[in-house]
N, CA, C and O of each residue as an XYZ file, in Angstrom:
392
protein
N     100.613    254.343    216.384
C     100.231    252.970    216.616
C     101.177    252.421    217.673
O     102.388    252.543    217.487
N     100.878    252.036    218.382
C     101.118    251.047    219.622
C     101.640    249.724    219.283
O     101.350    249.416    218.127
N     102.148    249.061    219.758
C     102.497    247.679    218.961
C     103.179    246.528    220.610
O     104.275    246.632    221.162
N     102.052    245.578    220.948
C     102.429    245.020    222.303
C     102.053    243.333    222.207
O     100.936    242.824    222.304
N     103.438    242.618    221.974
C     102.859    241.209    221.519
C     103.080    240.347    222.845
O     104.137    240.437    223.470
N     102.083    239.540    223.233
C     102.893    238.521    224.648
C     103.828    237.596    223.856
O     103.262    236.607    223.390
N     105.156    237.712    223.603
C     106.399    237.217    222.911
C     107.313    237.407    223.116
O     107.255    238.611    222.866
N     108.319    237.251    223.412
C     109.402    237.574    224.036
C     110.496    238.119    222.910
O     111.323    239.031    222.922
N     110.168    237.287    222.096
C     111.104    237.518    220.685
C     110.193    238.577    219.801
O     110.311    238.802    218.597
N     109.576    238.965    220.410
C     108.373    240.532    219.612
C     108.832    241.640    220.608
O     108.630    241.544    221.818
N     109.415    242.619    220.066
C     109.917    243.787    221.033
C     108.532    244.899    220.800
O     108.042    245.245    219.725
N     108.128    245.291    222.158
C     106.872    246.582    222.419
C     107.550    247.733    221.293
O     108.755    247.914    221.470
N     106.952    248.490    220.214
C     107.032    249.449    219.651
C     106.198    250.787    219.469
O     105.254    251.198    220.145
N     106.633    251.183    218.690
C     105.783    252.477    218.332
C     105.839    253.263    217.088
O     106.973    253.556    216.710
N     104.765    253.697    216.316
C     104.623    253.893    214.995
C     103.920    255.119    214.910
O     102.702    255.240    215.036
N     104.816    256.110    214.670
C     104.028    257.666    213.980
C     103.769    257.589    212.264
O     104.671    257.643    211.429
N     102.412    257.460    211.994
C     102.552    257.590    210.380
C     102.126    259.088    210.214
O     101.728    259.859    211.086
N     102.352    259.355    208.573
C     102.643    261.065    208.342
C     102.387    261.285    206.839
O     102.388    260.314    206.084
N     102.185    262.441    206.416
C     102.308    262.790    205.036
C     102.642    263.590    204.406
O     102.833    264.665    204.974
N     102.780    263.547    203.586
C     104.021    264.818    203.148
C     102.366    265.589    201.718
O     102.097    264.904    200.731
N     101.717    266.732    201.942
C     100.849    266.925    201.387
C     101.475    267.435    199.767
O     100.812    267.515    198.733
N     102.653    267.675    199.914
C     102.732    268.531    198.522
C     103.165    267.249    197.566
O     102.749    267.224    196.408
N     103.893    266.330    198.000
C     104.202    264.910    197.289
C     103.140    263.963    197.426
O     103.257    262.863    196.886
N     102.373    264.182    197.918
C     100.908    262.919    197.769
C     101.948    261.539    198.451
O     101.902    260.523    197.756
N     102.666    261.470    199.467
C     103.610    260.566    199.842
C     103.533    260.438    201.395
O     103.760    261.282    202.262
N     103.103    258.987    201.501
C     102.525    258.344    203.259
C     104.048    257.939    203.798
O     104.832    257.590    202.916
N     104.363    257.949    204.688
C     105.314    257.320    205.659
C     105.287    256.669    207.067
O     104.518    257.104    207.924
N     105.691    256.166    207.183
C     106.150    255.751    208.902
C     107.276    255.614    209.725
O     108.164    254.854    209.340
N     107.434    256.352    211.041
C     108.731    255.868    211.536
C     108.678    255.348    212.819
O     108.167    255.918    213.783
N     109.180    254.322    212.822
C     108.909    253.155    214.051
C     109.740    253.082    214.936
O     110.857    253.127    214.420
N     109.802    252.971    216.249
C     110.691    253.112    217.585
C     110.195    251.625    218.310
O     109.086    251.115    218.465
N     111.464    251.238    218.639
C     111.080    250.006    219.771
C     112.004    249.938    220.874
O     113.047    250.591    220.870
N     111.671    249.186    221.805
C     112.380    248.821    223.100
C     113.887    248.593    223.392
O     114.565    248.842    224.389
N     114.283    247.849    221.792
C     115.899    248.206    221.868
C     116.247    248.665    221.312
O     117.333    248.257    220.900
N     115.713    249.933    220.745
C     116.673    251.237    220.378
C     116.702    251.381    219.020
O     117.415    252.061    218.281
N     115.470    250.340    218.747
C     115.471    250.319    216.647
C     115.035    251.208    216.494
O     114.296    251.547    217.418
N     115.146    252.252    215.239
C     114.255    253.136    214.648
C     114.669    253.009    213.252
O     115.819    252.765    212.889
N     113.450    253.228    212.335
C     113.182    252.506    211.091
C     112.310    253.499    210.106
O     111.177    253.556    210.584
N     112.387    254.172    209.110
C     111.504    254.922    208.369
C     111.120    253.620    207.025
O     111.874    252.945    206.325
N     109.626    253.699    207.111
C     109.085    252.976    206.250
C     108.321    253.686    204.979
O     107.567    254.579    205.365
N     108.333    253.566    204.051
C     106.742    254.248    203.039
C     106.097    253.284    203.417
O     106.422    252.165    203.815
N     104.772    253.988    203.208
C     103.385    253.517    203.147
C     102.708    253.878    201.876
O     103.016    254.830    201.159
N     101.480    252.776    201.612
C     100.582    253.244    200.468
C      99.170    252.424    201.205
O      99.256    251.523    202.039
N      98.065    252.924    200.727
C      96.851    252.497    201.010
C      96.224    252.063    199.774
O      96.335    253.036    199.029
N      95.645    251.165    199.168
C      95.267    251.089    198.191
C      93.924    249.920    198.986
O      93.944    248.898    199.672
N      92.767    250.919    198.325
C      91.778    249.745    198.639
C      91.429    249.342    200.142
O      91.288    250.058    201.133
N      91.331    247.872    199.977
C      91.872    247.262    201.807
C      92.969    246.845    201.618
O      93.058    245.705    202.075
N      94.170    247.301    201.021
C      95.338    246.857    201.658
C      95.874    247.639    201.569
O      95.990    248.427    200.630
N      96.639    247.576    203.199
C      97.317    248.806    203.926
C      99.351    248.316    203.905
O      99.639    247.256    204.461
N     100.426    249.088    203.312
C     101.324    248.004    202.806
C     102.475    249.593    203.255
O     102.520    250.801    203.023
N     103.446    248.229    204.224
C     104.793    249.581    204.171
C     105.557    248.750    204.228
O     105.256    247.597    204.538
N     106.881    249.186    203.904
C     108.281    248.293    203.429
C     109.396    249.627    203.617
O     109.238    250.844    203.711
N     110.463    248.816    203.618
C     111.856    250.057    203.635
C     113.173    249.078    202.913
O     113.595    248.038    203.419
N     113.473    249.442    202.151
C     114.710    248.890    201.398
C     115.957    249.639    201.372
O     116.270    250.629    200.711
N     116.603    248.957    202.229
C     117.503    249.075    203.186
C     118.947    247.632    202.670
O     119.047    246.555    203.257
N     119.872    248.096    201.453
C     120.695    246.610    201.441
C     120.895    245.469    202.460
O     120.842    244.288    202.114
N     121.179    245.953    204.016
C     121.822    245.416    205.010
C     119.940    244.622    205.493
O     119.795    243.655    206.240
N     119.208    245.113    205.054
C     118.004    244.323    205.915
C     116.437    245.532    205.200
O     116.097    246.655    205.573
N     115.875    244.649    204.133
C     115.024    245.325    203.545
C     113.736    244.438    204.816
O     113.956    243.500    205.582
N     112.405    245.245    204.571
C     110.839    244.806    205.031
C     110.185    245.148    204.942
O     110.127    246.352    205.194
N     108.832    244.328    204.421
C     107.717    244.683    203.873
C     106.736    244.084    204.531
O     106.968    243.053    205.162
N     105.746    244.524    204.495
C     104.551    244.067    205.296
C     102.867    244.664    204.761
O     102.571    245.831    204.506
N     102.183    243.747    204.719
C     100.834    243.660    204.092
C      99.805    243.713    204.789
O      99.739    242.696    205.479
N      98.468    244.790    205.056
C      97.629    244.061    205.759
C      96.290    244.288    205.050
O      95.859    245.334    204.566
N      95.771    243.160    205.095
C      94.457    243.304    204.324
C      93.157    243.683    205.417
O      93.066    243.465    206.625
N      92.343    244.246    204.600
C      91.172    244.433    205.233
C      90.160    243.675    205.383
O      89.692    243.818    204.254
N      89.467    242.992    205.888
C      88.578    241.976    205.843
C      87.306    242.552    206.748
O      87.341    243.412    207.628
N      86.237    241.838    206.272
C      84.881    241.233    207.001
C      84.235    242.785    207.239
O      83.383    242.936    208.115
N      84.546    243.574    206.668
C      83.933    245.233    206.952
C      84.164    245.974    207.872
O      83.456    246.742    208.523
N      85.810    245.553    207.920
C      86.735    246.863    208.865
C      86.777    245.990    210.144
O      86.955    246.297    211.323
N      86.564    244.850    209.558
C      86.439    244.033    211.778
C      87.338    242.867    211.585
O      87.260    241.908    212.353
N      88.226    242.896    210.559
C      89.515    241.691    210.718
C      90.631    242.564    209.922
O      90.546    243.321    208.954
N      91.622    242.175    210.671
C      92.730    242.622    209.764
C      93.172    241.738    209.488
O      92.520    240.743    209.806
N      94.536    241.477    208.731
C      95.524    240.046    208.757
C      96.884    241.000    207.823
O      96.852    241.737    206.837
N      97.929    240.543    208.684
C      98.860    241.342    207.886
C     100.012    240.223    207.937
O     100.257    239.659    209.004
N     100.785    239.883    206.639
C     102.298    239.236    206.445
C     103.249    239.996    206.504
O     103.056    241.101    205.997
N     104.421    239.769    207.034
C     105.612    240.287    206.687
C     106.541    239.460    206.068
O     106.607    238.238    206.199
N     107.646    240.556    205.019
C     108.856    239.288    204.962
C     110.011    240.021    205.240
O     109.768    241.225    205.154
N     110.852    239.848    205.456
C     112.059    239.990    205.062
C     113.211    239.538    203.963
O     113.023    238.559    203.240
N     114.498    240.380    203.892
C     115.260    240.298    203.329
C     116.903    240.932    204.259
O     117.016    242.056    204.747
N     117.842    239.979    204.275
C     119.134    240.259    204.726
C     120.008    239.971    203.994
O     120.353    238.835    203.670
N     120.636    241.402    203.522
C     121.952    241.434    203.114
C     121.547    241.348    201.377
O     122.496    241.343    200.593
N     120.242    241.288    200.870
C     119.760    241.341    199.372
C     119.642    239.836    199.086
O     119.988    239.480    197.959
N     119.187    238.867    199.977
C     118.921    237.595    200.083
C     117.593    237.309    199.698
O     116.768    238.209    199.854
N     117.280    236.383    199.292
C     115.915    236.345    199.155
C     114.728    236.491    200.114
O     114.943    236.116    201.267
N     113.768    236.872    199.890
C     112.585    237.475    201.016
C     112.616    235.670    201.532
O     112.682    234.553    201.017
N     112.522    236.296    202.834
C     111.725    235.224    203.764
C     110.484    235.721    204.455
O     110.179    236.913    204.484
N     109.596    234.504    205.155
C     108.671    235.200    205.640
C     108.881    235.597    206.797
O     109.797    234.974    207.334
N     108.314    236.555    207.560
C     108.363    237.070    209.151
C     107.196    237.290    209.513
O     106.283    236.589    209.077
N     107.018    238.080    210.192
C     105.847    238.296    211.676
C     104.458    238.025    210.684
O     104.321    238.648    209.631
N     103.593    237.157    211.092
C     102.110    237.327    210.531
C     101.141    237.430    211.664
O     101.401    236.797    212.687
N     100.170    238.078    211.610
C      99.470    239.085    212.585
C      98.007    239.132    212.181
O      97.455    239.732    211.258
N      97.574    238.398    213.052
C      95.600    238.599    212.665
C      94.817    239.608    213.467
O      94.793    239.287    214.655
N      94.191    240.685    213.211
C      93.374    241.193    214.375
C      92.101    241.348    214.019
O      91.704    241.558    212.873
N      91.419    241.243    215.034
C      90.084    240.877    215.025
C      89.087    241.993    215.974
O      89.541    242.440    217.027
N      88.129    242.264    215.636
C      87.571    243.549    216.622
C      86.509    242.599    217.551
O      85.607    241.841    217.194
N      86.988    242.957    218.841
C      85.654    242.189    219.649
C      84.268    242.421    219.649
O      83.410    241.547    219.527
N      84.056    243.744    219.804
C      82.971    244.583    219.544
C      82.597    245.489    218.828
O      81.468    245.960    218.968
């Protein structure tokens, strides 16, 4: 997955997801523009598509639901720093043109 927001405070990324067949266990590991890299789990359940990494120094989770018959997405994120309480972060609608 590709990841390109017009934002300045949204860094361009990149997302290999993967599976591990003998553990029935989804993952992701994410690369961006300044040098972050991040291993997430994943689970699919249904229409909602959900990865997080808990991490003391800076946990994140993120939700995306499926909508309208595969032609909307909408996904929340939150965060957590330092084992603080979740706040919210990036929320993200996509929509299929055609």
């Amino acid at each position: 997955m590709h990841s390109e927001i017009d934002d300045p405070n949204v860094p361009s990324g990149v997302a290999i997801f993967g599976s591990d067949d003998v553990a029935k266990k989804y993952s992701m590991l994410y690369f961006d523009e300044r040098g972050i890299s991040r291993k997430y789990e994943v689970t699919m359940t249904g229409n909602q598509l959900k990865w997080w990494r808990d991490e003391p120094s800076f946990s994140q989770r993120f939700t995306i639901a499926i909508e309208d018959d595969g032609n909307k997405m909408v996904g929340k994120g939150e965060m957590s720093r330092e084992g603080a309480a979740w706040e919210k972060d990036l929320a993200l609608t996509f929509v299929r043109l055609s």
